[in-house]
C-alpha positions, 0 to 999 in steps of 0.5 A: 703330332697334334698341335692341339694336344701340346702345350708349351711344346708338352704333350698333353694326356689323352683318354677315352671316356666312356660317356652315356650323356648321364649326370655321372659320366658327363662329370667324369669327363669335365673332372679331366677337362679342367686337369687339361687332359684330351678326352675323346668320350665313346658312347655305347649303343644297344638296343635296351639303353644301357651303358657302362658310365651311367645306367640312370641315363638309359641312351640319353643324347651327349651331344648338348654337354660336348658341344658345350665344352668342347670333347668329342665324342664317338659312337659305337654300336655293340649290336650282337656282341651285346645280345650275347652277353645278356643270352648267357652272361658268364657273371651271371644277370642282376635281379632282373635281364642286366647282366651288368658285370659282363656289360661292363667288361664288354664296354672296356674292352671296346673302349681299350680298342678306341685307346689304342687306336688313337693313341690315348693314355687311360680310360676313364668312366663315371662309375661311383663306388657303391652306386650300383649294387651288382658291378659297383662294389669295391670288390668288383672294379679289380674284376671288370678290369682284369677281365677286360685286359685294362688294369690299371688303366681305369680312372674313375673320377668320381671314386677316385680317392677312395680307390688304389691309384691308376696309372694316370695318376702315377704317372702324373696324366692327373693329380689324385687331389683334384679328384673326387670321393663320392660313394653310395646312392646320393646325387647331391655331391655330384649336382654340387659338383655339376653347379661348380662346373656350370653343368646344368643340362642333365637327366633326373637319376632313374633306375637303370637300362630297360634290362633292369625294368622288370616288366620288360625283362619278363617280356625279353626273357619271354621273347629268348625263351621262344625265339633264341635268335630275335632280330632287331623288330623283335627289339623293338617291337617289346618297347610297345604295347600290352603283350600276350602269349596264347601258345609258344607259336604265337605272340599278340602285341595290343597298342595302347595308344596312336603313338604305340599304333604307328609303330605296331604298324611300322613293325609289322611283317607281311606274314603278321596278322593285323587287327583293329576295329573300325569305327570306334577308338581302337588299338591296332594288334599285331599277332606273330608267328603262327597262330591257330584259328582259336588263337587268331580268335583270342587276339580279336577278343583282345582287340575288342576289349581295348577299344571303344566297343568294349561295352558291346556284347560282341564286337567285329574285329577287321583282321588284316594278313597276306591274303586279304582282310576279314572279319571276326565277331567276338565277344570282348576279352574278360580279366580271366583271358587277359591274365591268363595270357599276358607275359608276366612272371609266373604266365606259364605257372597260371596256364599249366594250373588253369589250362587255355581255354578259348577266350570267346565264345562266337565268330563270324 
């Protein structure tokens, strides 16, 4: 038996939170802490900063919180589990790549696993009935936790009064009237509640994981569409850059800034292409796959668009691969290339409508 968990020869209830570092989670877990329960919080890894307790936190570091009251707090990677289930969520995606509902219920079932493990009583999450509009309805808590195998075994804190009562509290691990009924969008009952708890280190609510951003949820469905098995560079490398789709058997990444050309180049393979343009300011471009010779052509005359040298009538662009360095003269980029190759949305319906076309018009 731990001597920490008794009291008065009593032993204390114990929990696992799930714990994102957010506003909501954080609250969630000091809720328990003040009731005197053992909470041991589990911060789920993935390569797109989701997490179930609270997505406004995108993978924000809990450590400040726990070091400064005092709860462990464990890390655990979902790694392919989770690309599986943003493949083909059986619940189906939000408006963008989240498939938030399966999320959740992969997260549960993990964090039931950790319950087990270390003999805890409950589970507990920062979730706030009507905050999100995909997995935060009153309709789909029952479903995340049957799903998951936890009925009955999800506190969640924040929500508590207005849902039915947990095993926790039945069995009296809390009292029902020490927690809390917030509901809806509004952060201000949870920053008065993080003011009564002397919580003053936490993130500014934002819209959710990268999966929820629509920019990047273009680029990832792109990236599954051509690549249905991506390893983690691919991950990262989508984080970066402007990107561009010349042919299905190609992809160019153009760095917008120093910081986004130091991981380009850190991200880059020995069968990648690598551009840039000596002696002005330039981006470093990365060109995967297997381009064609015209392709490789329109990749410079992205590089030389966003550098420096935009001005010039044509521009020599070093081009860096396995083989050696060359160089290709090319007139910059126009908005026409640009947009007809950048990953959007509709990229394949302006192709199919406007055919490719080279972008450039001389080589040397």
């Amino acid at each position: 038996m731990n001597p920490e968990r008794e009291s008065h020869g009593v032993k204390r209830p114990r929990a696992v939170a799930l714990l994102s570092g957010g506003l909501d989670s954080t609250l969630a877990v000091l809720t328990l802490l003040r009731q005197g329960v053992d909470v041991t919080a589990v911060t789920f890894l993935t390569h797109f900063g989701c997490d179930i307790t609270d997505s406004s936190s995108c993978s924000r570091n809990p450590l400040p919180a726990a070091e400064k009251f005092g709860f462990e707090v464990k890390l655990c990677h979902l790694a392919d589990k989770f690309i599986e289930i943003v493949k083909n969520p059986k619940f189906g995606h939000g408006k963008n790549m989240n498939p938030c509902i399966d999320c959740r219920i992969l997260m549960l079932k993990e964090a039931r696993a950790c319950m087990e493990l270390i003999g805890a009583d409950f589970l507990v999450t920062g979730e706030v009935l009507g905050q999100r509009p995909m997995s935060q309805r009153r309709a789909c808590f029952p479903l995340i936790d049957r799903e998951a195998g936890v009925e009955g075994l999800v506190l969640r804190p924040l929500s508590a009064k207005l849902l039915p009562p947990t095993t926790a509290e039945l069995k009296g691990y809390v009292r029902r009237e020490l927690l809390h009924d917030f509901k809806g969008r509004t952060r201000k009952p949870q920053m008065a509640l993080a003011r009564e708890l002397g919580l003053t280190d936490y993130p500014s609510p934002a819209g959710g994981c990268l999966l929820t951003e629509p920019a990047y949820a273009c680029r990832l469905s792109d990236l599954l569409r051509h690549d249905p098995d991506p390893g983690i560079r691919e991950f990262h490398l989508l984080r970066v850059g402007r990107h561009f789709r010349p042919s299905p058997r190609c992809k160019v990444v153009v760095g917008r800034n120093r910081e986004e050309n130091e991981k380009i180049l850190s991200y880059a393979l020995p069968e990648d292409v690598l551009m840039h343009v000596e002696g002005f300011g330039s981006p470093v471009t990365l060109v995967t796959g297997s381009p064609s010779e015209e392709e490789l052509l329109i990749a410079a005359s992205m590089t030389a668009r966003y550098s420096d040298a935009k001005y010039l009538s044509e521009v020599e662009v070093t081009v860096r691969r396995a083989g050696g360095a060359s160089t290709l003269r090319t007139e910059p980029a126009g908005d026409e290339t640009l947009d007809l190759y950048r990953i959007t949305e509709n990229a394949g319906k302006k192709r199919g409508r406007r055919g490719r076309g080279p972008a450039v018009l001389a080589t040397g």
